[in-house]
C-alpha positions as a printed Julia matrix, in Angstrom:
155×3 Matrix{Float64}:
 289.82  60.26  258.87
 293.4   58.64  259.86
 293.44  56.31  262.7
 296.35  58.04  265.0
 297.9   55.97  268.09
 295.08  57.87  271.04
 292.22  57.56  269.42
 291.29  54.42  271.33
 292.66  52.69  274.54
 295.72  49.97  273.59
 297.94  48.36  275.58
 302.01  48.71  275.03
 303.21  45.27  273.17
 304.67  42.94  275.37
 307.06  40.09  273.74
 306.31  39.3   270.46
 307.57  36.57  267.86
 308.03  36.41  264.12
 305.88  35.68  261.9
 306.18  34.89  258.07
 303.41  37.17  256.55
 304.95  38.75  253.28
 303.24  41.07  251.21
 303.42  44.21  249.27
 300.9   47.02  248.67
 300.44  49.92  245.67
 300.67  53.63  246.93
 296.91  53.47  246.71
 296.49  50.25  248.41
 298.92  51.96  251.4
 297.27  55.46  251.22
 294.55  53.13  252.61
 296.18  50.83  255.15
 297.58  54.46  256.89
 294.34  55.39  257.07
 294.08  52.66  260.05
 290.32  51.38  261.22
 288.96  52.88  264.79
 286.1   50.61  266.27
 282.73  51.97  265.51
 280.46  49.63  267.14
 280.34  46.75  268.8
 281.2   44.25  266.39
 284.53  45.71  265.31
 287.0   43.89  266.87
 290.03  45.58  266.1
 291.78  49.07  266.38
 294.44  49.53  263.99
 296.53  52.81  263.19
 299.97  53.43  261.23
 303.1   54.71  263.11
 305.9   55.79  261.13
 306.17  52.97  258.97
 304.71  50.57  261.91
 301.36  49.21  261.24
 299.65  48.37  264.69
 296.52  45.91  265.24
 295.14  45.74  268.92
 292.13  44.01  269.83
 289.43  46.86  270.3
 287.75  45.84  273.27
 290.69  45.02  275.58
 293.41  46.92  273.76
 295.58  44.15  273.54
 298.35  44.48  271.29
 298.16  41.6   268.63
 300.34  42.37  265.63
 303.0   44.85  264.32
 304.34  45.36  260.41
 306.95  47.35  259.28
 307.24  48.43  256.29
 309.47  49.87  253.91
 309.53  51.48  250.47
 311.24  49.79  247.37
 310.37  49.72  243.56
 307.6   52.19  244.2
 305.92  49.37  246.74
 305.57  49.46  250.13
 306.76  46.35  251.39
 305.99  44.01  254.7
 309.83  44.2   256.12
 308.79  42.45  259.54
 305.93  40.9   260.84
 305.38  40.3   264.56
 303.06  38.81  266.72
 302.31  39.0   270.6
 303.2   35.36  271.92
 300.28  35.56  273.87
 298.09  35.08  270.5
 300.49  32.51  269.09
 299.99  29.74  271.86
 295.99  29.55  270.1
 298.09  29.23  266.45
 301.46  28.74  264.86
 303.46  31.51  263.59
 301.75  30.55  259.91
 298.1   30.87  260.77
 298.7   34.03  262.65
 300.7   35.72  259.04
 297.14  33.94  257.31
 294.64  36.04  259.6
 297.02  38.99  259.41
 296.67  39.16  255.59
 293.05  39.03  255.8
 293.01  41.63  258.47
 294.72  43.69  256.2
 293.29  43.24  252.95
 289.85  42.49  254.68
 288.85  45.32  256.71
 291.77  47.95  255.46
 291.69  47.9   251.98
 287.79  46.06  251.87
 288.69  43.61  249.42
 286.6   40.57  250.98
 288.42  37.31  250.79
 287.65  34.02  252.65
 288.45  34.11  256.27
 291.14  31.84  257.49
 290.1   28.99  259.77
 293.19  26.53  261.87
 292.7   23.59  260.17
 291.98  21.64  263.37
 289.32  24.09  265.08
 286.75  22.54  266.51
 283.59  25.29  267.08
 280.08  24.15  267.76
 278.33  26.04  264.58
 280.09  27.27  261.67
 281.19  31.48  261.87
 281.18  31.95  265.74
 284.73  31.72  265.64
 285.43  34.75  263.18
 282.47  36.36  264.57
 284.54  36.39  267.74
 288.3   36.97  265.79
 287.28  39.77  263.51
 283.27  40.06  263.49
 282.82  39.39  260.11
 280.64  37.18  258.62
 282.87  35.65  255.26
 283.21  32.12  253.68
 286.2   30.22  255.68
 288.6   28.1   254.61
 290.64  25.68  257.08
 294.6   26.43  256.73
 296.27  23.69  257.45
 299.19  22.98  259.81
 302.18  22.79  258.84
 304.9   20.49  260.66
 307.84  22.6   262.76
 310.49  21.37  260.47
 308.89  22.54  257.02
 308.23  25.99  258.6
 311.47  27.77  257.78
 312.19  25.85  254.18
């Protein structure tokens, strides 16, 4: 079953910002990603759906909108042409942690290829996992990404 824009509540984005998540995907990695994820119970956090070539994440129980990708077709891939995210979400983490927890979004719960999930490098959380629990209720090994200064985040 594809994920289409109605089958759960979401709210319209608001103002978002760039950030620098770059990837590419095979036709069968794509075929996937359209397929989109619709909250089955209470631990999925996320409602995600393709529209057009506009991939959509919004958080499942409020329907907040969290992150857009566009894509486009070259070289027989389907590549990320722009990646935003609401600003809302990027006051709890630079513009480079937020492309990090994209990708594993993406390649975590769309295409279920687990990877380790990404952690800000200066979270402090009272027992190890409640903080993904509460991001993308998964249970995965983290790893801390760490910050980079402003000034090296555009070279």
């Amino acid at each position: 079953m594809t994920a289409e824009p109605d089958d759960w509540k979401r709210l319209p984005f608001g103002e978002t910002a760039s950030i620098p998540y770059r990837a590419s995907f095979s036709d069968a990695d794509f075929e996937r990603i359209a397929r989109g994820l619709v909250p089955k119970a209470m631990e999925d956090k996320w409602f995600a759906y393709l529209n057009g070539p506009v991939l959509c994440f919004h958080r499942s129980w409020t329907g907040q909108a969290a992150y857009r990708v566009t894509f486009r077709r070259s070289d027989g891939r389907h590549i990320v042409a722009e990646a935003l995210c609401a600003v809302e979400l990027m006051e709890n983490g630079e513009a480079a942690y937020q492309a990090e927890l994209l990708d594993f979004l993406i390649r975590t719960l769309l295409l279920g290829a687990p990877r380790p999930f990404p952690l800000p490098s200066d979270l402090k959380e009272p027992a190890p996992g409640i903080y993904q629990h509460r991001v993308a209720g998964t249970g995965y090994r983290e790893v801390a990404v760490p910050r980079k200064p402003w000034w090296k985040f555009w070279g």
